[in-house]
N, C-alpha and C positions, 0 to 999 in steps of 0.2 A: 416018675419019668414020663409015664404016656399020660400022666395029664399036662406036665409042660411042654409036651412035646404035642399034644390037641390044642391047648393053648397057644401053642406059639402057630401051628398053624391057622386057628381062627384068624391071630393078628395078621400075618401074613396076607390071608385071604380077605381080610378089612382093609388092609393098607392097600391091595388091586385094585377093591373097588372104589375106595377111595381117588385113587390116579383117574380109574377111567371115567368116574363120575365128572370130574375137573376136567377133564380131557373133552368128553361132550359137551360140559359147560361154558367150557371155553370156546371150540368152535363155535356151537350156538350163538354165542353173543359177537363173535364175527360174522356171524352169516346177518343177523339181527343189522350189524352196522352194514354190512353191505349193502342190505335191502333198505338201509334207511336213506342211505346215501342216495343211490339209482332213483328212488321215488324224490329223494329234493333237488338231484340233478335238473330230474324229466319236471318238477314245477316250478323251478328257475326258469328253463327254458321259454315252460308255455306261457308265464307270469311276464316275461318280457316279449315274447310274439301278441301279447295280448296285447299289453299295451302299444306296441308298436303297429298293430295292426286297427287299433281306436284311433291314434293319431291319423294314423293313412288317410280314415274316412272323413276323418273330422276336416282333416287341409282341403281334401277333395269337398267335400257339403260346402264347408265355408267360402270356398271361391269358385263363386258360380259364375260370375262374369268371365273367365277363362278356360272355365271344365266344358272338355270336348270330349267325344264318344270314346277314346281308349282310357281318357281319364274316368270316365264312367265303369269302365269295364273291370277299371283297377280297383275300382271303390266296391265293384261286387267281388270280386278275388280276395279282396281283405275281409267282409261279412263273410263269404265262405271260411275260410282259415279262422275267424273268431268262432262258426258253429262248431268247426275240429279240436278248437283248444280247449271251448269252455263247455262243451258238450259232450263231444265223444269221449277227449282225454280221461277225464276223471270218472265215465263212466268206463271206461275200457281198465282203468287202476282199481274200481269197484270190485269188478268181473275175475280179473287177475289175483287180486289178494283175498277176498270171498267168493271161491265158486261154486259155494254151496249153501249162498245165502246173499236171496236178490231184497235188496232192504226197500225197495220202490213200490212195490205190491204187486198187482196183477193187471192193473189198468195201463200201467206206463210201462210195461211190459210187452201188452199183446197191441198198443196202439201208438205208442210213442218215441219207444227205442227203435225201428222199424226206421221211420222218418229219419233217423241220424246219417243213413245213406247216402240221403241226399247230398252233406253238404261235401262229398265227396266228389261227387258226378260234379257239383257246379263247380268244383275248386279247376277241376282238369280243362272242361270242357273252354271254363270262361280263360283260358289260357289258350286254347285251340281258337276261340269268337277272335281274340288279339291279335293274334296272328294273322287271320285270314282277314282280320278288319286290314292291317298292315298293308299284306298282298293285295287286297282291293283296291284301295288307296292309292298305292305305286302303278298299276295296271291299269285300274281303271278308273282314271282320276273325275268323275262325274263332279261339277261343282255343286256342292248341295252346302242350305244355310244351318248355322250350327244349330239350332234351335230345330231343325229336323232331323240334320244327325243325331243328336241327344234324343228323340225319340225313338230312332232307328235303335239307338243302342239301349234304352228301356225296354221297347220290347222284345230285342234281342237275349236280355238280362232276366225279363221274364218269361221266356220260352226256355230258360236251361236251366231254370229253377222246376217249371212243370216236367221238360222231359226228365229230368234229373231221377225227381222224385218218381216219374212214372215209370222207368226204365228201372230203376236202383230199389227203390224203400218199395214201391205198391207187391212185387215178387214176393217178399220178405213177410208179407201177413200172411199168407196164405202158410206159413213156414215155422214161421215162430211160435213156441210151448212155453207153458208158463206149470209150470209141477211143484205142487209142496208132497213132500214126503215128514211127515214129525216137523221137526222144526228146521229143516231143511226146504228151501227154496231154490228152485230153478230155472234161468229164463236165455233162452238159449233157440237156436236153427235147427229142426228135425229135418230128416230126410227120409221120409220112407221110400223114396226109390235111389239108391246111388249114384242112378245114369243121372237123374235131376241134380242131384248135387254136383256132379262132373260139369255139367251144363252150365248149370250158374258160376261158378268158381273161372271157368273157361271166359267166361262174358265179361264178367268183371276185370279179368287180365286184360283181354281184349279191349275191349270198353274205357276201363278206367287207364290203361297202360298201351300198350303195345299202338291201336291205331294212333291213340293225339300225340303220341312222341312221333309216329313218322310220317304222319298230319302237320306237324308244326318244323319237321326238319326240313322237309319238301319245301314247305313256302319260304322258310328261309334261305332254303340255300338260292333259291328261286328270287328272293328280295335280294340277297347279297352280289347275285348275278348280275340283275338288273342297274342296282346300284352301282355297283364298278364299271358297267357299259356308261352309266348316263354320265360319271364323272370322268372318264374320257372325254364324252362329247363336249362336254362344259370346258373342259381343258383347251379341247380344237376351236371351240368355239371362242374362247379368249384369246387367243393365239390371231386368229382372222379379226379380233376386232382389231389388237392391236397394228395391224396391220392400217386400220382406216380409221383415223381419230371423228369424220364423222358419225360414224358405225358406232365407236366407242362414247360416241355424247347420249344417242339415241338409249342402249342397251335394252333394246324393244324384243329380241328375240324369240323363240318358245320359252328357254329354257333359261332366261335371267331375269324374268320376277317370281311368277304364280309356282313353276315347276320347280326354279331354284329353293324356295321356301320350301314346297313340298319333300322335296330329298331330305333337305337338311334337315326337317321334322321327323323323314324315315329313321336316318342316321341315329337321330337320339331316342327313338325309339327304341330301336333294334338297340342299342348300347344299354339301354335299360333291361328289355326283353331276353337277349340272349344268356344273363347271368339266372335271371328265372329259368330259364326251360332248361339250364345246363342243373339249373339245384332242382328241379322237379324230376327230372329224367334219373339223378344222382337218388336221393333220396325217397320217390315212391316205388326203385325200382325191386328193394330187398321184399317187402309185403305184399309184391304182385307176383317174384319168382318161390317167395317162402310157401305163396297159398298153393302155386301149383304143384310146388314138391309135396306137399304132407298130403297132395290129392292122391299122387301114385306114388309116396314113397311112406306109407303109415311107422316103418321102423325110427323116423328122426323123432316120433314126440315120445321115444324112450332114450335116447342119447343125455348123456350126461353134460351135453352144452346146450341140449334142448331150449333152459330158463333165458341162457346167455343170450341167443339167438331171439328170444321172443322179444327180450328186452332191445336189443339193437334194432328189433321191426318196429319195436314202439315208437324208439328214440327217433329214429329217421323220419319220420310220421309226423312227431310235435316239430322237428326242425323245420321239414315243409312249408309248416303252415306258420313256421315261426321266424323264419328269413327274409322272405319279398321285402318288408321295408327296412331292413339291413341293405338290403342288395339299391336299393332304390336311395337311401341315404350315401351309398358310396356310389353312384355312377349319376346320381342326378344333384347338381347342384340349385336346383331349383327347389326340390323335394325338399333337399338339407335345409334350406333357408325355411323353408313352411315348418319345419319340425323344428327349428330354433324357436323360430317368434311363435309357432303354439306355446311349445314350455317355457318361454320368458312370459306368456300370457295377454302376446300379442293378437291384432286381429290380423288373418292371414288373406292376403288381399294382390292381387296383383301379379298370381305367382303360378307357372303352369311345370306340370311335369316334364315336358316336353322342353320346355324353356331353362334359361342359363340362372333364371333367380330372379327376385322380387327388382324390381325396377323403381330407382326411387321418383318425385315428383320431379325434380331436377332434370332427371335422365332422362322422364315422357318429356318432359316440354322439350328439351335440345333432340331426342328423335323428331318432333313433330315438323320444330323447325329444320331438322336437311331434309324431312321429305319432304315440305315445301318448296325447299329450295331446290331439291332435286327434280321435281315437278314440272318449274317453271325453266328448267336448264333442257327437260326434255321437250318442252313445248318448243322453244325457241333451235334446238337440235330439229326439229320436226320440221321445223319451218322452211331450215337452212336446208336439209336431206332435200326436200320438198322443190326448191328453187334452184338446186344440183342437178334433180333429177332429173327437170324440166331442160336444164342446158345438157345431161349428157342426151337425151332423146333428141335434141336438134342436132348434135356432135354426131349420132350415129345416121342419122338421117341424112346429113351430107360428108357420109364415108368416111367421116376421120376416127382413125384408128381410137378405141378404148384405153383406158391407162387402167391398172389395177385396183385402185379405190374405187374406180367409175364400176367396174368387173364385180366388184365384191357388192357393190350399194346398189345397182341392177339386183344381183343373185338375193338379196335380204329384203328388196321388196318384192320378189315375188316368191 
């Protein structure tokens, strides 16, 4: 009896271990699909930002005849976003899934991971240059030729490349350790003073977050201001032509050729733009408030949603940089058209961001001809104004009362 009764409790005591053995085993291989998933999630993402963010450049390089300085700016916004996809991403999944074994060595460690900072500063900042290129623009409409805009805006592009790096990645050498312990490796930010760590962590919010959101809110609200005033004016101003059908041949104005274009350039713009800084303000803002909790709140990297959290900072991060020309395919029908005829393996010609789409030969030659035509109707308007204007100055000359055209066509030339 007390050996089947030892007996039976062995079995007992093996069937437990049994359960819980299967019981970890099982979890494990859910945690295992979890983790597998997350990681193909997060390379779907970046696999299609990538390629979307090659097209960008590619539409922009290829048509040069119509790339102007925010089209230039957009084409470094997308090289930025590919240094975050095909650079940092997979090295930040390296970092995450071995933290205790840097497989790169000790060179790309203490002088090359460093540099990845960069292309963080230029992703933000070349978003703040857009904006303020915008407000310029509308403010202060200087007429400059494209071909020196496009320089303005190169070394614009190269000025936030150098501060990028000199403000973001040069800090970070002086910082960065490279330690093997056995066969453990590790390549990571020391701090031997704390207050320096607070400082830097603070800069970077700063820096990377907090100023270029309310940098780039200010001039918009400041452009959207502007804009609603000037379409008013445009409105009154239509209103008073109709009023004088000579006034309405001329359409010599301020604000109905050079200025008219110019708005309507802002307009699509800002219809492009505002969907970006609504998804960058959305999605850099978890990673800039996450760094500064775990600065003065060290109990969150023991919480048991700790992982969940890190992941979500990740995620938000490859979206970033993996949206703009999602955003730019749905608000620019111009953009759409470039990104057809690259993947049918068209050459991409004729086609501006800013603009409604590719223009065929048909539709340049019938523009060409009514601006001709419109040309020679305002020359002959010019004439008629001209030989009006001449009899109302004799009309007013001997007292006879003004009529309202005469009133209106006095007030537009001078």
């Amino acid at each position: 009896m007390e050996d089947l009764t030892f007996n039976h409790g062995n079995i007992n005591g093996s069937s437990n271990h049994t359960n819980n053995f299967t019981n970890v085993t099982g979890n494990t291989e859910k945690l295992l699909e979890l983790e597998a998933f997350k990681i193909i999630f997060e390379t779907i993402v970046a696999l299609l930002g990538i390629i979307g963010n090659i097209a960008v450049c590619v539409v922009i390089t290829q048509n040069r005849k119509k790339r102007s300085s925010t089209e230039y700016l957009l084409r470094n916004l997308a090289i930025a976003d590919l240094g975050v996809l095909m650079i940092i991403f997979p090295l930040a999944i390296i970092k995450e899934k071995m933290p205790f074994h840097w497989p790169f060595g000790k060179f790309t460690c203490l002088y090359l991971y460093p540099i990845t900072e960069t292309f963080y500063g230029v992703s933000v900042w070349t978003i703040v240059s857009i904006a303020v290129e915008r407000y310029r623009h509308l403010f202060n409409p200087i007429k400059r030729g494209r071909q020196r805009a496009l320089k303005n805006a190169k070394r614009l592009a190269a000025g936030i490349w150098i501060g990028s790096f000199l403000v973001f990645s040069a800090p970070t050498f002086a910082w960065i350790e490279f330690m093997e312990l056995g066969e453990e490796r590790f390549c990571h930010l020391y701090f031997k003073d704390p207050k320096v760590q607070q400082v830097y962590i603070l800069m970077l919010f700063f820096l990377w977050y907090a100023i270029p959101v309310s940098f780039i809110v200010w001039t918009y609200i400041a452009i959207s201001v502007q804009l609603h005033r000037s379409n008013i004016f445009l409105k009154t101003m239509n209103r008073v032509d109709n009023l004088s059908r000579e006034i309405s041949k001329r359409r010599n104005t301020p604000f109905s050729g050079t200025q008219k274009r110019r708005l309507q350039q802002n307009k699509k713009v800002k219809k492009i733009l505002t969907p970006v800084v609504l998804a960058f303000s959305i999605t850099m803002m978890p990673v800039n408030i996450f760094r500064v909790v775990i600065l003065y709140w060290h109990e969150v990297l023991f919480l048991p949603s700790y992982p969940l959290l890190i992941y979500v900072v990740a995620l938000c991060v490859v979206v970033n940089s993996s949206i703009n020309p999602l955003i730019y395919c749905f608000v620019s029908r111009g953009i759409r058209a470039g990104m057809i005829a690259l993947f049918k393996g068209k050459a991409v010609k004729g086609i501006s961001f800013m603009g409604d789409g590719v223009r065929s030969l048909k539709e340049r030659i019938s523009l060409k001809m009514r601006r001709s035509k419109l040309s020679s109707v305002e020359e002959e308007g010019n004439l008629e104004l001209k030989q009006r204007g001449s009899q109302a100055s004799k009309k007013s000359e001997s007292g006879s009362p003004q009529t309202l055209p005469d009133r209106i066509e006095e007030l537009h030339y001078n």
